[in-house]
N, C-alpha and C positions, 0 to 999 in steps of 0.2 A: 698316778692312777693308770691300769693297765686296760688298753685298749678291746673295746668290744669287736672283736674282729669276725668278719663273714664267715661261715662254713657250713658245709653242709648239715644237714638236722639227719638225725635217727632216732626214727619216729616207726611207734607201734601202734598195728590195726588189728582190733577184735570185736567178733561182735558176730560179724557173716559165718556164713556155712564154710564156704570154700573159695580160694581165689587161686586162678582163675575159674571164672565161671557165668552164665547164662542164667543158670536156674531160678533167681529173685532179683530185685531192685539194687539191694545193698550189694549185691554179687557183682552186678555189672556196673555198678557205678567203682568198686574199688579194685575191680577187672582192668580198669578205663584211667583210673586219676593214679593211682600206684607207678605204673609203669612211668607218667608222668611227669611222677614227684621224683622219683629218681633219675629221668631223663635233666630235668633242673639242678642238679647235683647232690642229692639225700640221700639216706640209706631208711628203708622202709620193708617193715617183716612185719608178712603178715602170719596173722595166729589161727591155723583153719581146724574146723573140727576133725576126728576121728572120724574113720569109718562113712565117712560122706561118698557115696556113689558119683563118679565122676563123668562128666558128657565125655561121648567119642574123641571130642575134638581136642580136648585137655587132656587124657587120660596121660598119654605118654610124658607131658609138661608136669602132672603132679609124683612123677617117680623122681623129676632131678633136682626138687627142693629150689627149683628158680626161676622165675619168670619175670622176661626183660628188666632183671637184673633185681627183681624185688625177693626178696630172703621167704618163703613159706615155708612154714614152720608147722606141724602138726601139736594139739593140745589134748591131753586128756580127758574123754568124753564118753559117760555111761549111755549106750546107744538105747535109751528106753523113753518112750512117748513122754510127751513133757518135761524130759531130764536134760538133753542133750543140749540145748539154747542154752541153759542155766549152770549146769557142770563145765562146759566148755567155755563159758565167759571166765568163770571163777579159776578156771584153771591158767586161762590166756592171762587174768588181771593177777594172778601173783608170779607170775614170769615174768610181766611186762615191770612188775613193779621190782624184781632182783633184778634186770635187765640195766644196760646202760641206754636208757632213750632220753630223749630228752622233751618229747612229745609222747602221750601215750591215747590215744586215738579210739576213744568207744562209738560203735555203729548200733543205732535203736535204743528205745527206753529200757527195755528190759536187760540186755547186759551190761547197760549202765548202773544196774543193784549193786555191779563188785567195785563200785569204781574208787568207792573207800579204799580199798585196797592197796591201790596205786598210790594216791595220795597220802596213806600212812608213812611212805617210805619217799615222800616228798617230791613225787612225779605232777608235773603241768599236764593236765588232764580235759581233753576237747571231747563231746560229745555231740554228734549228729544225730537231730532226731528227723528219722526218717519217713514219720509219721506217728500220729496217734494211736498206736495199739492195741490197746486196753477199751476203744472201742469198737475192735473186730467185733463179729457177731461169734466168732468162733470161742471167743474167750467170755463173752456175755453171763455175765454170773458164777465164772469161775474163780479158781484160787488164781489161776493165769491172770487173769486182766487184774487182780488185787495184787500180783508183783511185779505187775509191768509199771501200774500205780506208785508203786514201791518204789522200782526205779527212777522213776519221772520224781520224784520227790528229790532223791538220792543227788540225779543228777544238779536238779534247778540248785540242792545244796552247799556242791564240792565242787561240781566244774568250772575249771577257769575261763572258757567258752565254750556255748552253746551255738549250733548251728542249725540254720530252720531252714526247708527247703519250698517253704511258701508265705505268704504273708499273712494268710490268714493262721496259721500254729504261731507266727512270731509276735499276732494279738493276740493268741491264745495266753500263749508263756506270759506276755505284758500283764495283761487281766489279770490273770489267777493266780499268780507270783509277783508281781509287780520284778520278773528277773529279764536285763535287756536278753535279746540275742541279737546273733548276726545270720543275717541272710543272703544264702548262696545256693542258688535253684543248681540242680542237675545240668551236667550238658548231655549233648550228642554228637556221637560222630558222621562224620557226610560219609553218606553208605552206597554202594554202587547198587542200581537197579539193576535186577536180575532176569532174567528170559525165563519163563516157564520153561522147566526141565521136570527135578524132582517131584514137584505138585504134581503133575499130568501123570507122571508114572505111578505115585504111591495112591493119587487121590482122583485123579480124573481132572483137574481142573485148569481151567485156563484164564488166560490175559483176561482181568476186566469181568468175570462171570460168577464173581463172588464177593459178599459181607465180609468182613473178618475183626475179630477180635482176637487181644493174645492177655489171656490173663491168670489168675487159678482159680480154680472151682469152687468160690469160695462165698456166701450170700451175699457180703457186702461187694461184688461185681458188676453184682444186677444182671447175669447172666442167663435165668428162668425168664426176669422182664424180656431180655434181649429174644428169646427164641418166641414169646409171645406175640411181640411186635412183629418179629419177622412173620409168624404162621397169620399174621391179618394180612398179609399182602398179596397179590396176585402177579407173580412173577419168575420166571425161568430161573432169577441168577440163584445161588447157592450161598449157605450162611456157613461159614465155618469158624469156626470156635476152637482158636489153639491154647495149649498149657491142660495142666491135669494137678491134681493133689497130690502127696505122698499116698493116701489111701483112701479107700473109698467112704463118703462120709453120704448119708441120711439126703441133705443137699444134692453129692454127686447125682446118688441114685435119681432122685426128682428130676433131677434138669432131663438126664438123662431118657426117663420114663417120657418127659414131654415132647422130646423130638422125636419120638420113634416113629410118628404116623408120616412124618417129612422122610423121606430120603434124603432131600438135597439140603439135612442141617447135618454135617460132617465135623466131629471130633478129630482132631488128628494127636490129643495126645503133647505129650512135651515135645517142643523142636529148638532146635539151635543150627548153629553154622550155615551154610549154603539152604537147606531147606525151609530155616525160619527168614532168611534175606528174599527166597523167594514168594514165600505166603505173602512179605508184606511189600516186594514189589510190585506185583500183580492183582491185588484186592481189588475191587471197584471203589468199593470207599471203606474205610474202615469206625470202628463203632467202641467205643467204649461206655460204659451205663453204670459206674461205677456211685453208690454213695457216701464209701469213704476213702480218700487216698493221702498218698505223702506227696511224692511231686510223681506223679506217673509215667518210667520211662518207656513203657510200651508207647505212651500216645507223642513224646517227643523221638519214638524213632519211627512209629510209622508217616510222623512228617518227616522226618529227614528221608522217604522214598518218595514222596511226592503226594501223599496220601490225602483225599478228602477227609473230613472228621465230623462224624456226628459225635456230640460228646452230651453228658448230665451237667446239670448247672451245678455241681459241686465248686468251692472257689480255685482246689487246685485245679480242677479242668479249666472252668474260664478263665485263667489269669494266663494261661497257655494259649489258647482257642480265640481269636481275636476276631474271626465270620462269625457275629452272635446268630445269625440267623440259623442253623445247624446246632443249636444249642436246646437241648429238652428237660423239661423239669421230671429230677430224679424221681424213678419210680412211677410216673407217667409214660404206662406201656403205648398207651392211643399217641399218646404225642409222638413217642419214640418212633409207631410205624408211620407217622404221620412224616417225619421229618425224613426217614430211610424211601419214602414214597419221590419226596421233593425232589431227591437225587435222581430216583428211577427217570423221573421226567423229565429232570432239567442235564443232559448230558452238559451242555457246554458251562452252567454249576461248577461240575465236578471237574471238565477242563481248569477253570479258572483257579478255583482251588488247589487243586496239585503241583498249578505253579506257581503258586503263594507260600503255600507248606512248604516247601523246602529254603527258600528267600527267608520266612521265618524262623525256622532251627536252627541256620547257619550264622545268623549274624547274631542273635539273641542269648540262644544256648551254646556258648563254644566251652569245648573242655579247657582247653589250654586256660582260659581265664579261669575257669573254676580254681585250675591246679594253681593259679598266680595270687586268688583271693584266700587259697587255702591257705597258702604259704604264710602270705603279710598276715594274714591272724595266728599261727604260729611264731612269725619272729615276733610280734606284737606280743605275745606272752613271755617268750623271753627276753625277749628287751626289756619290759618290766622287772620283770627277776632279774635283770644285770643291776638296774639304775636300782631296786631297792637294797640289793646287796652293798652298793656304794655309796647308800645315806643320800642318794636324791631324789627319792620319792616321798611323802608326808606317810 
């Protein structure tokens, strides 16, 4: 019998927009564990859309097809509203599946529809669900949320493992499929606090004299709630509101319409690199009001600056958020400015908190383990596949 000997894996990622990148959750999570998985000894290519608009900071990184050492690969992508997510899975999953990997790595429900694909050509096939989709408010009665559906069926059917980034999706999956997963939350990395520079120049603001949230403009945010709460308060500091949509949508315009009586409720817009390190250095406390998410890494990095956190009692926020006191029931605008109030008052609160928050990122959420829990469930499929090729599994 010939030895199951160690080596490195080569393993495919598709599913995201672009890697490297800022722009969404799945982005910066395989921005962050890629690099990682190859620092551990793998080979790891990622499959990024076409025509994807690149941040300043990557731009020059996505001309040399290589970052810290992970293979990007571009996949063909009809660059047309609700085409591009679904063209570029389908194109990533029959490459992956001619491809020598030996992992092939789906990110979301929705491009997990092609994951047949892989699997016809006898690929061990991992799917990350990164959240429930299908009940964004943006796909609410579309054909969208009936093939993200699609997917979520597809996957629970063919994947050899499923990965859940909270506990409450991995009693979802339990419930409604009676199919296990494994659970492996996001991490974060320990981020150096920044001095107000950029902020002050592009926006006026300074240490400590502002709200902040980083999210997209998107209903299920709570983002309309968040500016109402703010406009019941009587206070100097400034609400700012980072991230933006592809395009302007019915929602944008409203929220927008709402702050206009405020000067001091500031858009800034999509941010990355040094600009976005400073937004969430410098915040007063920061706010999320969201009531649906996957595992939210906007609120595990503004604790990795030190951030206070008023959060929704959604379960991924609290299973994160460990001060219940700061915790307001979703969509409860009164409560919301009731708790953003408690702050105003209780500075030494907000001391104590910021240096909890980051004591809690660092020990809790560490990447390096994520990338070591990734792994053992990788070889864990193919160790399987060895011992049943050699007649010792039933």
């Amino acid at each position: 019998m010939r030895k199951n000997k160690e080596k490195g894996l080569k393993i495919a990622m598709l599913g995201q927009k672009e890697v490297p990148s800022r722009s969404g959750g799945i982005e910066v999570v395989l921005t962050t564990l890629c690099p990682l998985l190859v620092k551990k000894g793998n080979f790891v290519t990622c499959y990024n859309r076409s025509h994807e608009k690149s941040e300043e900071e990557y731009k020059e990184i996505q001309g040399r097809k290589e970052y810290k050492g992970v293979s990007l690969k571009k996949v063909w992508t009809l660059n047309r509203n609700g085409l591009s997510a679904v063209t570029a899975s389908f194109s990533a999953a029959i490459l992956a599946a001619i491809g020598k990997y030996d992992i092939v790595h789906f990110h979301a429900e929705g491009p997990a529809a092609a994951l047949w694909i892989p699997k016809m050509f006898g690929k061990r096939c991992v799917v990350t669900v990164h959240g429930l989709d299908w009940k964004r408010e943006k796909w609410s009665g579309t054909f969208g949320s009936k093939y993200i559906k699609f997917g979520e069926k597809v996957l629970v059917k063919y994947a050899d493992r499923i990965i859940v980034l909270s506990e409450d999706v991995q009693r979802y999956f339990k419930d409604t499929y009676h199919r296990d997963t494994v659970f492996i939350p996001n991490g974060v990395s320990k981020n150096k606090v920044r001095e107000a520079d950029l902020i002050t120049e592009k926006f006026g603001l300074e240490k400590g004299e502002y709200f902040c949230s980083v999210s997209r403009l998107t209903e299920e945010k709570g983002i309309l709630d968040l500016i109402q709460a703010y406009k019941a308060l009587d206070t100097n500091k400034k609400l700012v509101i980072v991230g933006d949509d592809s395009k302007e949508t019915p929602y944008i315009r409203k929220i927008k319409d709402s702050a206009l009586e405020s000067e001091n409720i500031i858009f800034t817009g999509f941010a990355s690199g040094k600009l976005l390190d400073e937004l969430y250095s410098n915040a007063f406390a920061y706010i999320i009001a969201s009531s649906l998410e996957g595992m939210p890494l906007s609120l595990l990095e503004a604790l990795s600056y030190g951030s206070a956190v008023i959060g929704s009692n959604i379960p991924e926020i609290t299973e994160v958020i460990e001060d219940k006191e700061l915790i307001f029931t979703v969509g409860n605008v009164e409560e919301l400015s009731q708790k953003m109030k408690m702050l105003l008052d209780n500075p030494e609160l907000v001391a104590r908190m910021r240096k909890s928050s980051i004591e809690l990122v660092t020990q809790k959420y560490n990447w390096d383990e994520v990338a070591d829990k990734t792994l053992e469930l990788y070889k864990g499929i193919k160790k399987y596949e060895y011992n049943s090729k050699e007649g010792n599994v039933d």
